[in-house]
C-alpha positions in Angstrom: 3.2 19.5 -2.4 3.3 18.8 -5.8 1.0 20.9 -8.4 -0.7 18.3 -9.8 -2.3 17.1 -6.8 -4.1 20.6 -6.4 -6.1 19.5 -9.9 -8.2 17.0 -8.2 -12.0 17.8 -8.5 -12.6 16.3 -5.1 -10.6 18.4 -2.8 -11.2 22.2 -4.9 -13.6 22.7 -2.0 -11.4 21.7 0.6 -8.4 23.2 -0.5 -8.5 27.1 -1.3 -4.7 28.7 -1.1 -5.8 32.3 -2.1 -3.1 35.8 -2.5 -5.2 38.8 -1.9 -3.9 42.5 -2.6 -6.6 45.4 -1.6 -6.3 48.1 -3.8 -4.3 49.8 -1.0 -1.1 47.7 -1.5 -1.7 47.8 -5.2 -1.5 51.3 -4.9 1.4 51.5 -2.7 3.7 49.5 -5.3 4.0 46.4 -3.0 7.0 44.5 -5.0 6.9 41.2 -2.6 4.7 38.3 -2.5 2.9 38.2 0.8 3.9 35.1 2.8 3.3 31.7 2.3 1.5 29.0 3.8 1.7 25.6 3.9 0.9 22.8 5.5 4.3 21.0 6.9 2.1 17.7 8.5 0.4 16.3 5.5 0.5 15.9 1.9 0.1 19.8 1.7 -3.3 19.1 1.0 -4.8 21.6 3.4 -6.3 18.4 5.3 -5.8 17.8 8.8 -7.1 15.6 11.8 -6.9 16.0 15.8 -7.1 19.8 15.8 -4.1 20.4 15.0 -1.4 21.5 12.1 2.1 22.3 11.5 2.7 25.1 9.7 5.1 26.7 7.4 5.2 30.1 6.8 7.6 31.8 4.1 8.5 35.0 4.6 9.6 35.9 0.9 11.8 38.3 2.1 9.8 40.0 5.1 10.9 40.9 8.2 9.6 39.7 11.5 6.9 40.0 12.9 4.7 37.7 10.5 1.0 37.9 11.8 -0.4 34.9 11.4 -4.2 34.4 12.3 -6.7 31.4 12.8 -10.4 31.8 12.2 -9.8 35.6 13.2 -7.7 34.7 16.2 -4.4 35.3 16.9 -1.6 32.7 17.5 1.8 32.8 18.6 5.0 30.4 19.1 6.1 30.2 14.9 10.1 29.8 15.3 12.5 30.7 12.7 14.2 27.9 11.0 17.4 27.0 9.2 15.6 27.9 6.1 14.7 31.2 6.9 11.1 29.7 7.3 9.0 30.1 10.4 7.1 27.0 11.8 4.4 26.8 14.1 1.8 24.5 15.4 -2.3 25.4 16.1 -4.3 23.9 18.2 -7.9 24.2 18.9 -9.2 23.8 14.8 -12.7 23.5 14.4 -14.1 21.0 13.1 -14.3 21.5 9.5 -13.2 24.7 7.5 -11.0 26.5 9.3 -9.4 30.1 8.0 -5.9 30.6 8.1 -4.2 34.3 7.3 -0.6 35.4 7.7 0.3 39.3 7.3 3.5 41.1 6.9 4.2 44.6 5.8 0.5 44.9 5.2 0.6 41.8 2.6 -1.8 39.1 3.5 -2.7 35.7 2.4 -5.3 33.2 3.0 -5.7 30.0 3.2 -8.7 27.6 4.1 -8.0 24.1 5.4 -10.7 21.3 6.5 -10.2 19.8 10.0 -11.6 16.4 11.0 -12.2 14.4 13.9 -9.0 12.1 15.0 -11.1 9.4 14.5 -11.8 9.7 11.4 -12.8 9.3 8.2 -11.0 11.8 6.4 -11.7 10.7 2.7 -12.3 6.6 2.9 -15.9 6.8 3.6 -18.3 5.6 5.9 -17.0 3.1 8.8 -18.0 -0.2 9.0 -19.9 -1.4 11.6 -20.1 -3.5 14.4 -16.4 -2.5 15.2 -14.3 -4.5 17.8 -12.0 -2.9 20.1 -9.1 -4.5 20.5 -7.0 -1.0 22.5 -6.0 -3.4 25.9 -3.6 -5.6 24.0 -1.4 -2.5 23.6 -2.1 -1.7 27.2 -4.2 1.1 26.7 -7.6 1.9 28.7 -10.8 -0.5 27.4 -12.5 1.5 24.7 -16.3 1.5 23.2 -17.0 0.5 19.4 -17.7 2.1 16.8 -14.7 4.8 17.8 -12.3 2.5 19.9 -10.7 6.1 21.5 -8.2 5.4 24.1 -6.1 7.7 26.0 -2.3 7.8 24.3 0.5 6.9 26.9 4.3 7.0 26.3 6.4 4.4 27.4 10.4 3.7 26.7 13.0 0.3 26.3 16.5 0.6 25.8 18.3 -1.9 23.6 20.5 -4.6 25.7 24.2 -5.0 24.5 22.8 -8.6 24.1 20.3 -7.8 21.5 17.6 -7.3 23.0 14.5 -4.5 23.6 13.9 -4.3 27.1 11.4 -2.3 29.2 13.0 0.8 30.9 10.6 2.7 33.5 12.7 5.7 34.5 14.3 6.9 30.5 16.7 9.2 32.7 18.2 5.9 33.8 21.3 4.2 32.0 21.5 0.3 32.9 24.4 -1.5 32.9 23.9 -3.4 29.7 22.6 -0.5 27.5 23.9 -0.6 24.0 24.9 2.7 22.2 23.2 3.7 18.5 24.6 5.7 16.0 23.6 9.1 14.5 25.4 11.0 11.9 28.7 9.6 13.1 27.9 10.5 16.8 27.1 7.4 19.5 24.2 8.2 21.2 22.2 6.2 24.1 20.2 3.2 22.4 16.7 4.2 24.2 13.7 4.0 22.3 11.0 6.3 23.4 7.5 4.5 22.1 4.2 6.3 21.7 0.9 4.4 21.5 -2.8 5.8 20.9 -5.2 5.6 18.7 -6.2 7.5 15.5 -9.0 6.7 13.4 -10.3 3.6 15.0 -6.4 2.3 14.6 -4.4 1.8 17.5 -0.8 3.7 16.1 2.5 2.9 17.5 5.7 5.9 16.9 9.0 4.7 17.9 12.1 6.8 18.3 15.5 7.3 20.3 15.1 9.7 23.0 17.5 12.2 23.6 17.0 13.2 27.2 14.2 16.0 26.3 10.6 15.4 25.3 10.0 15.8 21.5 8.8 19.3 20.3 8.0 20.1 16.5 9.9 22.9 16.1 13.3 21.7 16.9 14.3 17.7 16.3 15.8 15.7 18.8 19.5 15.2 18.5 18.9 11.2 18.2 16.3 11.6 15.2 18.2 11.8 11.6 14.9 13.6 10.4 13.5 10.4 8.6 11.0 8.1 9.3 9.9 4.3 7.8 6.6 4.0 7.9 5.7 -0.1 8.3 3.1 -1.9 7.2 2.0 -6.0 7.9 0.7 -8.2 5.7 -2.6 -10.7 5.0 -6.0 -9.7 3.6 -9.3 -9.4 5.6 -13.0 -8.1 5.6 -12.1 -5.9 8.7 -14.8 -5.3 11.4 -12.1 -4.9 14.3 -8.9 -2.8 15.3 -6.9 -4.7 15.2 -4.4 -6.6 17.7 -0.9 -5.9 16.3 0.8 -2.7 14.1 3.5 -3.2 11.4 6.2 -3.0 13.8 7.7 -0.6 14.9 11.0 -1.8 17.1 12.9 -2.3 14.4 17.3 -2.6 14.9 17.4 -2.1 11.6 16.1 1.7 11.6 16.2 2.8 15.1 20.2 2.0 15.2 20.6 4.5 12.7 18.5 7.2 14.3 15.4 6.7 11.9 12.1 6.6 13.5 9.2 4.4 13.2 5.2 4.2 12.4 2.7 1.8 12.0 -1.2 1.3 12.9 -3.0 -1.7 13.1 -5.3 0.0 9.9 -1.9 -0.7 8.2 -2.0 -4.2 8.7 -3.7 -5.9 6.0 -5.3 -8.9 7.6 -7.0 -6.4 9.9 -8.8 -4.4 6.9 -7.8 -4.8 3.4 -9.1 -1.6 2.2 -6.4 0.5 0.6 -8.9 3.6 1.0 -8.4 2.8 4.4 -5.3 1.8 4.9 -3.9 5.2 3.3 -5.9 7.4 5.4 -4.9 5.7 8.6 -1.5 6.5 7.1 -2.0 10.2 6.5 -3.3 10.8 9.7 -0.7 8.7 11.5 2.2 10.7 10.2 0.7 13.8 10.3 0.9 13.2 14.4 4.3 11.9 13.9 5.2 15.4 12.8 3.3 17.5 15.0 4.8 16.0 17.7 8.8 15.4 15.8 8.7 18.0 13.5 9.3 17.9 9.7 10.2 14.2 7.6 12.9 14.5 5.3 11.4 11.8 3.9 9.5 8.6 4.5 9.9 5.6 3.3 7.7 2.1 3.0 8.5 -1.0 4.4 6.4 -4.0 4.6 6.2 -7.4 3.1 3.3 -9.5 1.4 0.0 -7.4 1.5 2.6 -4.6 3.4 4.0 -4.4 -0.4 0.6 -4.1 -1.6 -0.2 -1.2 0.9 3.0 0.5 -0.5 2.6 -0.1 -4.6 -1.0 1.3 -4.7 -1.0 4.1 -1.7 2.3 5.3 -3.8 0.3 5.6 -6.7 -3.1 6.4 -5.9 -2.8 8.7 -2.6 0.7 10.4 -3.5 3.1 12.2 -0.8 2.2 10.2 2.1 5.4 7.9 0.9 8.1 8.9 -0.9 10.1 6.1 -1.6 9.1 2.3 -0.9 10.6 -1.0 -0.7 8.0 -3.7 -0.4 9.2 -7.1 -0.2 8.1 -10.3 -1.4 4.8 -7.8 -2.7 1.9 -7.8 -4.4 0.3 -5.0 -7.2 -2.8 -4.9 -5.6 -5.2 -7.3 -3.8 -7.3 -8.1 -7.2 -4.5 -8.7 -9.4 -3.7 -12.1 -7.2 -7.2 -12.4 -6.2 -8.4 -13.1 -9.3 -4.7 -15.0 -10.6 -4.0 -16.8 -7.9 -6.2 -16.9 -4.6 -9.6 -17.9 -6.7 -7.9 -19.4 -10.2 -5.8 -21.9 -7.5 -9.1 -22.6 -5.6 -11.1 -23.9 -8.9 -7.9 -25.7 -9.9 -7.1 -27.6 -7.2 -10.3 -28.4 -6.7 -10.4 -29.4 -10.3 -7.3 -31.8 -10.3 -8.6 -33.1 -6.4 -11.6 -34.7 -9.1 -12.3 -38.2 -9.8 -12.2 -37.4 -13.8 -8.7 -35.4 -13.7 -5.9 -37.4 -15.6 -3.3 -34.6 -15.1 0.4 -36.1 -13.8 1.8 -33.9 -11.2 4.0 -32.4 -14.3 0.7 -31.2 -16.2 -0.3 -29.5 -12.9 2.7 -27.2 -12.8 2.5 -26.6 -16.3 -1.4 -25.2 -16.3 -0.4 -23.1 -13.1 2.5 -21.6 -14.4 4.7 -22.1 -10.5 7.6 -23.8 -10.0 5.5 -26.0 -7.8 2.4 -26.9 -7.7 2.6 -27.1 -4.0 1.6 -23.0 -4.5 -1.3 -23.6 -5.6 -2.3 -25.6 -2.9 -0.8 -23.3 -0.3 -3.2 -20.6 -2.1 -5.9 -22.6 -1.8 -5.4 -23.3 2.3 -4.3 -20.1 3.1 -6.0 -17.6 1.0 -9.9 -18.0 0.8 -11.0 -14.6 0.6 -14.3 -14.7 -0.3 -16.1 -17.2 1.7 -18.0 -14.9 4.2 -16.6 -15.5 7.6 -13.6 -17.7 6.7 -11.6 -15.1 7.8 -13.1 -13.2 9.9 -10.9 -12.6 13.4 -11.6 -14.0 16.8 -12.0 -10.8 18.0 -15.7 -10.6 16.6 -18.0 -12.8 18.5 -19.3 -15.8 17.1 -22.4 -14.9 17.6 -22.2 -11.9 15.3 -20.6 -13.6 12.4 -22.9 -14.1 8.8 -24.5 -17.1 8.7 -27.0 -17.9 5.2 -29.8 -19.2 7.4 -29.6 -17.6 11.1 -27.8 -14.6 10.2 -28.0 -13.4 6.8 -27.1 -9.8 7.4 -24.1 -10.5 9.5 -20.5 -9.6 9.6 -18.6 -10.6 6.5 -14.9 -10.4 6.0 -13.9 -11.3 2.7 -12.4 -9.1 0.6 -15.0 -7.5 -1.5 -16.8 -6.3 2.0 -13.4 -4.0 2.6 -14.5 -2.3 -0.7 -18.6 -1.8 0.1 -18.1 2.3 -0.3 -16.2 1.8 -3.2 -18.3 -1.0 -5.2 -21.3 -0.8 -3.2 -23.6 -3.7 -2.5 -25.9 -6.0 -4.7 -29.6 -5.7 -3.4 -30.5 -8.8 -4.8 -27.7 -10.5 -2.6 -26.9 -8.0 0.0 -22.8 -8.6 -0.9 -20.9 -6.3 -2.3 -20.5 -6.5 -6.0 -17.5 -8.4 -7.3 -14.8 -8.2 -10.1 -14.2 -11.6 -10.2 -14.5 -12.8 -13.5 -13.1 -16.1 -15.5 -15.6 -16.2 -18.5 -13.7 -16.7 -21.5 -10.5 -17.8 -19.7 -8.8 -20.7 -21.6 -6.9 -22.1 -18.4 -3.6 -24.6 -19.5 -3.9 -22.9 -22.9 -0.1 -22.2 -23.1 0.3 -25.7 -21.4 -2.0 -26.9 -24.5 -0.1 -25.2 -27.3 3.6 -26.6 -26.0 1.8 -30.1 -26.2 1.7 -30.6 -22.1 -1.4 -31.4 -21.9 -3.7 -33.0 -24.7 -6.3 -31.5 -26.5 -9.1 -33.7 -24.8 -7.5 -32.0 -20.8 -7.3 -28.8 -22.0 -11.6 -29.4 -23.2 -12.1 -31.2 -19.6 -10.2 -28.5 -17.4 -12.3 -25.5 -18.9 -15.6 -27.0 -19.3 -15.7 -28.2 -15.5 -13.8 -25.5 -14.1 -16.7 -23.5 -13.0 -16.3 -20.3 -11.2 -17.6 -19.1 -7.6 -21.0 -17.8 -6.5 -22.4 -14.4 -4.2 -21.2 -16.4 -1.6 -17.9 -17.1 -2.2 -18.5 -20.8 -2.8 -17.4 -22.9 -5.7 -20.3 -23.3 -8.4 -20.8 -25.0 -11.7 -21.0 -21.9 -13.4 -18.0 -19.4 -14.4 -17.5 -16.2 -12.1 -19.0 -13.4 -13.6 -17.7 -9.6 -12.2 -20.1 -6.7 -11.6 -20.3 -3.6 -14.5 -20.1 -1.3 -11.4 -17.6 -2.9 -9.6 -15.2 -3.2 -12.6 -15.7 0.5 -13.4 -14.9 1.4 -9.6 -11.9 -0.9 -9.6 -10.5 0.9 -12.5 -11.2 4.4 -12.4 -10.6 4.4 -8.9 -7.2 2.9 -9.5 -7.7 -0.1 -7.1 -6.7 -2.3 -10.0 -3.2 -0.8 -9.9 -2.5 1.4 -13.1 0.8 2.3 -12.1 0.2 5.6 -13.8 -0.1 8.0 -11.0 2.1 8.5 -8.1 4.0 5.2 -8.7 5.6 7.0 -12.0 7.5 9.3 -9.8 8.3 7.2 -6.8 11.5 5.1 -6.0 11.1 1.6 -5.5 13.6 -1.1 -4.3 11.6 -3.9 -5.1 13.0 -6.7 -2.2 12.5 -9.8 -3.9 12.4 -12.7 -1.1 12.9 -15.9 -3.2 10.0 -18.4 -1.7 9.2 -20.1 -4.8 10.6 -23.5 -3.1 10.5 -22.8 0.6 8.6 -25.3 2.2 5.6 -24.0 3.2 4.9 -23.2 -0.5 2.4 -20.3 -0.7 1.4 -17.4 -3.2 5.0 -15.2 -2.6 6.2 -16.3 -5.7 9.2 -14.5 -7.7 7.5 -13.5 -10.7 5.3 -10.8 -8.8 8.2 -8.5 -9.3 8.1 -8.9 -12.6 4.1 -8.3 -13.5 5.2 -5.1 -11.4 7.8 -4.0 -14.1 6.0 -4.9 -16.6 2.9 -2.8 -15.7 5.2 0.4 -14.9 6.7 0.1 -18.3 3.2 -0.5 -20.1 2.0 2.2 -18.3 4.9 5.1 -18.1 7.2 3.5 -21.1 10.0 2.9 -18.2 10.8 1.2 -15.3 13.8 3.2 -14.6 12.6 3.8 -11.1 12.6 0.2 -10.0 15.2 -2.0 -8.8 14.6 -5.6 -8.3 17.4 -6.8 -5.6 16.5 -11.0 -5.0 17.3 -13.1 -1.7 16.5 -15.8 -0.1 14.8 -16.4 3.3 17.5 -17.2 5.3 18.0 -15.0 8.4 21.5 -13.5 7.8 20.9 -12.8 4.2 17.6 -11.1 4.5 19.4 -8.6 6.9 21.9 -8.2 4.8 19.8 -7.6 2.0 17.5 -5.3 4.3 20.4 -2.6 5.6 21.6 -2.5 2.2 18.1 -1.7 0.4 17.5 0.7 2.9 20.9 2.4 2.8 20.2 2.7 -1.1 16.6 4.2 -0.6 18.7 6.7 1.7 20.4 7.6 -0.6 18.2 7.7 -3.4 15.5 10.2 -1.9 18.6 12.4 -0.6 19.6 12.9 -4.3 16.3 13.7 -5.0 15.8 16.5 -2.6 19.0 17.9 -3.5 17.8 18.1 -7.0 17.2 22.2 -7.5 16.4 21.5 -11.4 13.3 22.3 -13.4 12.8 18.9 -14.6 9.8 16.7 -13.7 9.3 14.5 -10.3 9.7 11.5 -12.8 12.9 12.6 -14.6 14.4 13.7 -11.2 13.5 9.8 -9.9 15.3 8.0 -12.6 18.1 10.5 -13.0 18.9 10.5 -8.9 19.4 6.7 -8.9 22.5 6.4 -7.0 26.0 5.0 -9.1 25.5 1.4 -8.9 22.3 1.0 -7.9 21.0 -1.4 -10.1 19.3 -5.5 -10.4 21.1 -7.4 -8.2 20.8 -11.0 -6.5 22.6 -12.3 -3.2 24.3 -16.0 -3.9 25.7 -15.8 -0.4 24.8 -13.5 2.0 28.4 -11.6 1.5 28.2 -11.9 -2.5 25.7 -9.8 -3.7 25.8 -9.5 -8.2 24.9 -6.8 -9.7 23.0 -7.6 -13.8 19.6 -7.6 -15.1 16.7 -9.8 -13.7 14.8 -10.6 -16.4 11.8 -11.9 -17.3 12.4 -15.4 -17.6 15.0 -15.5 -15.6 18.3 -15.3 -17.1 22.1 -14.7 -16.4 24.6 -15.4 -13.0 21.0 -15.1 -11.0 19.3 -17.3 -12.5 19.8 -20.5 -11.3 19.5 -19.6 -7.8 16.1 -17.7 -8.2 14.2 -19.0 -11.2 10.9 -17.4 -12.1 7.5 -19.0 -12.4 4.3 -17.9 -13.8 0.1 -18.0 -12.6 -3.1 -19.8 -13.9 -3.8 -16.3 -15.7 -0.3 -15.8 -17.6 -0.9 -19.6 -19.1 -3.8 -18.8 -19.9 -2.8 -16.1 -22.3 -3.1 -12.8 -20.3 0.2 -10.7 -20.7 2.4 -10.4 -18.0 1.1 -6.4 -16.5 -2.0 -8.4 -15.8 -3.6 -5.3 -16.2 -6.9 -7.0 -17.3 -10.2 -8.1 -14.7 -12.4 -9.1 -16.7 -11.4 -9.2 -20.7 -13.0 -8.9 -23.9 -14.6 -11.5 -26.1 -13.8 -12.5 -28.9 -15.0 -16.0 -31.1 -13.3 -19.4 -31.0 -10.4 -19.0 -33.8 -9.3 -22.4 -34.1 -6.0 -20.9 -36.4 -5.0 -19.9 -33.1 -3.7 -22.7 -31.5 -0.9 -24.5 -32.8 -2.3 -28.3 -32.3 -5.3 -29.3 -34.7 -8.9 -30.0 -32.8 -11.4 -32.5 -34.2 -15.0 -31.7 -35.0 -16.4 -33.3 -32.0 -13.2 -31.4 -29.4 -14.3 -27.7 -31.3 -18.0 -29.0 -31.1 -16.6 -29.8 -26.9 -15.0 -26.3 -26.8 -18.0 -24.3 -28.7 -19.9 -25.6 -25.4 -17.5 -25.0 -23.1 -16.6 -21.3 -24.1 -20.2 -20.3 -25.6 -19.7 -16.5 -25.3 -16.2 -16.9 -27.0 -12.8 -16.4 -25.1 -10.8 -14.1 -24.1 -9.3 -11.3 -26.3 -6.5 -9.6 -24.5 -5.3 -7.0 -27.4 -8.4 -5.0 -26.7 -9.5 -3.2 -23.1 -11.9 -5.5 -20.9 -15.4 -4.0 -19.8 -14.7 -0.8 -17.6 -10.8 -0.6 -18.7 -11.0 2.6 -20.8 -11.8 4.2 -17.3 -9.3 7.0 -16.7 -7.5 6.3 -12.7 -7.7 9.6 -10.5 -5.8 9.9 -7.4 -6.8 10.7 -3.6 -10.9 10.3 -4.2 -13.0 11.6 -1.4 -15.0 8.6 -0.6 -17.4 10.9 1.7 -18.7 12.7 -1.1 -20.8 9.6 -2.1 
C-alpha cells in the first residue's frame, strides 16, 4: 500500500511479492508485466486472519482468463471491475504461509502471504491471561476464556421518522414510521443491517444500510457510499476481559449518509489500553468488513478521549488501517498525560490536601497550569492508573483480583500491565517496568519565576512531592522510570513521535471545550495544541491539522460533528484523486479543501474561521481559552516529547528571583541529582520510532 511500509525488517519474512520470468518467456520476448497481486482487505501487507482474503488482480493489459492459484490449487469466482481489475475472495488459507500465483499468457507471479487464526494475535503478542468473556451482553452464545469465540449472527433496525433505532425482525418489511436516508442524492430505505461476532477475543460490531440483497464483496450494496468510520471509545485499563460495549456503531450521523460503521470492544480503551492491541483488533476488524462489503474508499477515525488517542498513535505507528482521523477532545498517547496529568495531579493534590501547604486556591492553578484547579482534582478521582486493581472491571471476579498479601500474582489492570510484551516485567517486583519518572522536575517553576508563588513554596512543593512506588502508591521518594521501559516507549513509538504515519495523514482535530464544564476533568483544550506542536517539531509542519473548537452543548457538537466529517470527506476524496508523483505528505497538505482551516463555533450556527493559537488568541479566544499541565510549568516544552529528561546542575542564574544560602542549601537537598535539562534528549530518546513491530517475534 505504500512502499515504505514494505522496508520494515519485521514483516520481510512475512511478506514476499516476487515476478518470476523462466527463461522460456525471456526468450519468447514477453513485453508485459505478468499480473499483479494484492491484497484489497488489509494494509497490503500480505497479512490476513479468518482464512480468508480479498484479492486484487491486475491484469496489465492481459486478456481473460487470469489463472490464479492457492497453495497449488485452483480458485475461481475473480469478477472484473470498473477498473479493469479482477477481484476475488479465497477461503480455506492455511494457517500460516500460504502461496498465491496468478498466470496469464504464460506470465506468472507469486506472492506469499501469512494467515492467522481469527482470534488472534497477529503482531501484538502474547494474550493476557485469565480473560473474561463478556459475548452474551451482545446476545451472542456464552463463550470459554482465553478465546471468547462466539458464533456471528446478523440482525437489522430501521430508523423511526421519530428519531429513533428500533428493532426490525423481518428487513423485507417496511413499517409505517420508517424514515428514508440518503445516498448520492438518491433516498433510500433507513434500515440498518448490524453484524456482531467476535474477532480476536473482541466482540466486533459492522453497521450498514441494507439494500434488499445480502452484502457480497465483489459488488457494493446500492445503500453503501463505499466508506466506512471506524469508532473507537474512550478510558484506560489493564484489560483482562472482552469487553461489554464497542465504539458504537449506530451512529445518524454516518449511517444517514450511506457510510458504514466498525468498532470492537478491543477498540475501547477502558477495556485494554494497549495500542498494540487496539490496532490489531482494528486490522482484523476491517479486513472482515471488506471481505464481506467489498473495497473502503477510505476510512476514517472517530472517537473521543482515549478514542483520540487510539486514532493519533495507530495513524502513526501502524499506517493504512486509517486514513484520515478526527479524534475529539484527544489525547497523544496514554504516557504523555500519564505522566503530565494523571500521576503529576495525584502527588499535587495530595500535596496541597497537606497540613504544611500555604498555597491560596490562585497558587494552585498557577503550579498546574489549568484554568481550574478543579482538573486536577477530577484527574486525581477519575484517573488512577496505576494502583493495581483500581480499575480493574466487574467482569473479573473478585476473587481473582491482585492483592499484596493473599494474591500477589493476581490480575492487575493498570496501565503499565497493558504494555507487559512491550516493556516486560521487573523480577524483583513482578510489575511491569514503568516510564514514570519526576526526578529532576521543578514543579511551580514557571509559577516561581512570575513571582506566584514564593521562593520558600516552590522549595516545600518539590522537596515533599515525592513520586509513586512498584505499586502504584504514593511514596516519599520521586518516581523513577525503567532503562528498558523508556527505550521500548520510544523506539517502539508508544511515546508518540508523530514522525511516522501521522506525517501523512489528515487530521480534523475536534476540539470539545471542557476546560470549565462542571465535572472538571483531564479534557482540557491545550491537548490540541501539545499535538501541533509535536507534528511541527517533528515533520517542520502542521499543515495537515486542523483544530475546529466547540463546546459541549448538544446542538453544537452535531453541528460541529457533520461538518468535520463532511470536510474529512472531502479531504481524503482529493487525495485519492491526486494522480501526481509527489509524496503521501505533500499530497495531504496540498489536498486540504478551499477553506478548510482553524475555526471555532460561538453559536452553534456561527462557526469563524482564524488561527488557534497557542495561547489563545484572536475572535476565539475568549470563548475557549487555553490552559496548561504540571509538566509545561514546570519547564518542559509544549510537544512534551520528553519521559524522563536529562540532568543537569542547579544554575541559580536561571531563575529570575534571587535564593538565599539556606533556600539553595533547601533546593541542593531537594534536587540532589540536579534538575531537569530539556534542551538535550532524556535517557532512551535518541531511539529511532519504527512502525507495525511484530510483537510475536519476541
Amino acid at each position: 500500500m505504500r512502499s515504505r511500509l514494505r522496508r520494515v525488517v519485521i514483516f520481510a519474512c512475512a511478506v514476499m511479492a516476487a515476478t518470476a520470468l523462466t527463461p522460456e518467456q525471456m526468450a519468447a520476448g514477453a513485453d508485459r508485466p505478468p499480473p499483479r497481486i494484492a491484497i484489497a482487505s488489509t494494509p497490503d501487507r500480505a497479512l490476513t486472519s479468518g482464512g480468508d482474503a480479498l484479492l486484487r488482480i491486475t491484469t496489465a493489459g492481459h486478456q481473460d482468463p487470469v489463472r490464479v492459484k492457492v497453495n497449488g490449487n485452483a480458485v475461481n469466482g475473480f469478477q472484473r471491475q470498473p477498473d479493469g481489475t479482477l477481484l476475488g475472495l479465497v477461503t480455506h488459507l492455511k494457517n500460516g504461509r500460504n502461496r498465491i500465483t496468478a498466470e496469464a499468457d504464460g506470465l506468472t507471479s507469486t506472492r506469499t502471504v501469512t494467515n492467522h487464526r481469527s482470534t488472534g494475535p497477529v503482531f501484538s503478542g502474547r494474550q493476557a491471561t485469565p480473560f473474561y468473556c463478556e459475548t452474551t451482553a451482545f446476545g451472542l452464545a456464552p463463550a470459554r476464556q482465553p478465546l471468547c469465540s462466539a458464533p456471528s449472527k446478523v440482525s437489522y433496525k430501521y430508523r423511526s421518522k421519530l428519531g429513533a433505532f428500533l428493532p426490525l425482525a423481518d428487513p423485507d418489511q417496511r413499517p409505517a414510521d420508517l424514515a428514508t436516508a440518503t445516498v448520492g442524492g438518491r433516498k433510500v430505505p433507513y434500515i440498518v443491517r448490524i453484524e456482531t461476532g467476535t474477532i480476536n477475543r473482541a466482540v466486533y460490531e459492522t453497521a450498514a444500510l441494507y439494500d434488499g440483497t445480502d452484502p457480497t464483496p465483489l459488488r457494493h450494496t446500492k445503500s453503501w457510499n463505499g466508506r466506512l468510520v471506524y469508532s473507537f471509545g474512550g478510558g484506560c485499563s489493564g484489560g483482562h476481559h472482552q469487553g461489554a460495549q464497542t465504539g458504537g456503531v449506530l451512529n445518524d450521523t454516518f449511517l444517514s449518509q450511506g457510510y458504514a460503521v466498525a468498532s470492537s470492544t478491543l477498540n475501547v480503551l477502558e477495556t485494554n489500553c494497549s495500542i498494540p492491541v487496539s490496532a490489531e483488533a482494528a486490522m482484523m476488524v476491517k479486513e472482515h468488513f471488506v471481505e464481506t462489503y467489498g473495497p473502503v474508499k477510505h476510512t476514517i477515525g472517530w472517537g473521543g478521549s482515549g478514542g483520540g488517542i487510539q486514532q493519533f498513535t495507530m495513524a502513526d505507528s501502524y499506517p493504512g488501517i486509517l486514513d484520515g482521523i478526527i479524534p475529539m477532545a484527544g489525547f497523544p498517547d496514554p504516557f504523555t498525560i500519564e505522566k503530565s496529568v494523571a500521576s503529576d495531579c495525584k502527588l499535587l493534590v495530595r500535596y496541597f490536601a497537606g497540613a504544611k501547604s500555604s498555597f491560596t486556591p490562585k497558587q494552585r492553578d498557577a503550579v498546574t497550569g489549568l484554568l481550574d484547579y478543579g482538573s486536577c482534582i477530577g484527574a486525581d478521582q477519575t484517573l488512577d492508573i496505576r494502583t493495581p486493581a483500581k480499575r480493574c472491571d466487574k467482569s473479573i471476579p473478585v476473587t481473582a483480583l491482585w492483592n499484596a498479601t493473599t494474591n500477589p500474582s493476581g490480575v492487575k489492570c493498570t496501565l503499565m500491565e497493558a504494555y507487559a510484551n512491550q516493556f516486560g516485567r521487573d523480577p524483583k517486583t513482578g510489575f511491569v517496568r514503568s516510564t514514570l519518572d519526576n526526578i529532576g522536575v521543578q514543579y511551580g517553576l514557571k509559577a516561581l519565576n512570575s513571582k506566584q508563588i514564593s521562593p520558600a513554596q516552590f522549595i516545600a512543593l518539590n522537596s515533599a512531592i515525592g513520586g509513586f512506588d512498584d505499586k502504584g502508591a504514593p511514596a516519599a521518594q520521586r518516581s523513577l522510570a525503567d532503562p528498558r521501559a523508556l527505550k521500548a516507549a520510544y523506539r517502539d513509538d508508544l511515546l508518540n513521535s508523530m514522525r511516522l504515519g501521522l506525517r501523512g495523514t489528515p487530521i480534523i482535530d475536534h476540539r470539545i471545550h471542557t476546560d470549565k464544564e462542571v465535572p472538571l476533568d483531564v479534557h482540557t483544550a491545550h491537548w490540541s495544541y501539545i499535538t501541533r506542536a509535536r507534528l511541527q517539531a517533528a515533520n517542520g509542519t502542521s499543515a495537515n491539522q486542523v483544530i475546529i473548537e466547540s463546546k459541549l452543548a448538544l446542538s453544537e457538537q452535531q453541528t460541529a460533528d457533520a461538518y468535520v466529517l463532511k470536510s474529512m470527506d472531502r479531504w481524503l476524496t482529493n487525495i485519492a484523486a491526486d494522480g501526481s508523483s509527489r509524496g503521501k505528505q505533500a499530497k495531504v497538505i496540498a489536498n486540504k479543501p478551499n477553506g478548510l482551516s482553524d475555526a471555532c463555533y460561538l453559536t452553534p450556527s456561527k462557526r469563524v474561521h482564524t488561527p488557534l493559537t497557542y495561547p489563545a488568541s484572536g475572535p476565539c479566544a475568549d470563548k475557549y481559552p487555553i490552559g496548561a499541565d504540571p509538566r509545561l510549568q514546570a519547564g518542559e516544552p509544549l510537544a512534551e516529547t520528553t519521559l524522563k529528561c536529562a540532568l543537569q546542575p542547579l544554575d541559580f542564574d536561571d531563575y529570575r528571583i534571587r535564593f538565599t544560602k539556606t533556600e539553595r542549601a533547601q533546593l541542593h537537598k531537594a534536587f540532589p541529582k540536579g534538575v531537569c535539562d530539556y534542551t538535550r534528549p532524556g535517557p532512551g530518546q535518541n531511539e529511532r520510532p519504527r512502525t507495525w513491530i511484530d510483537y510475536s517475534r519476541r
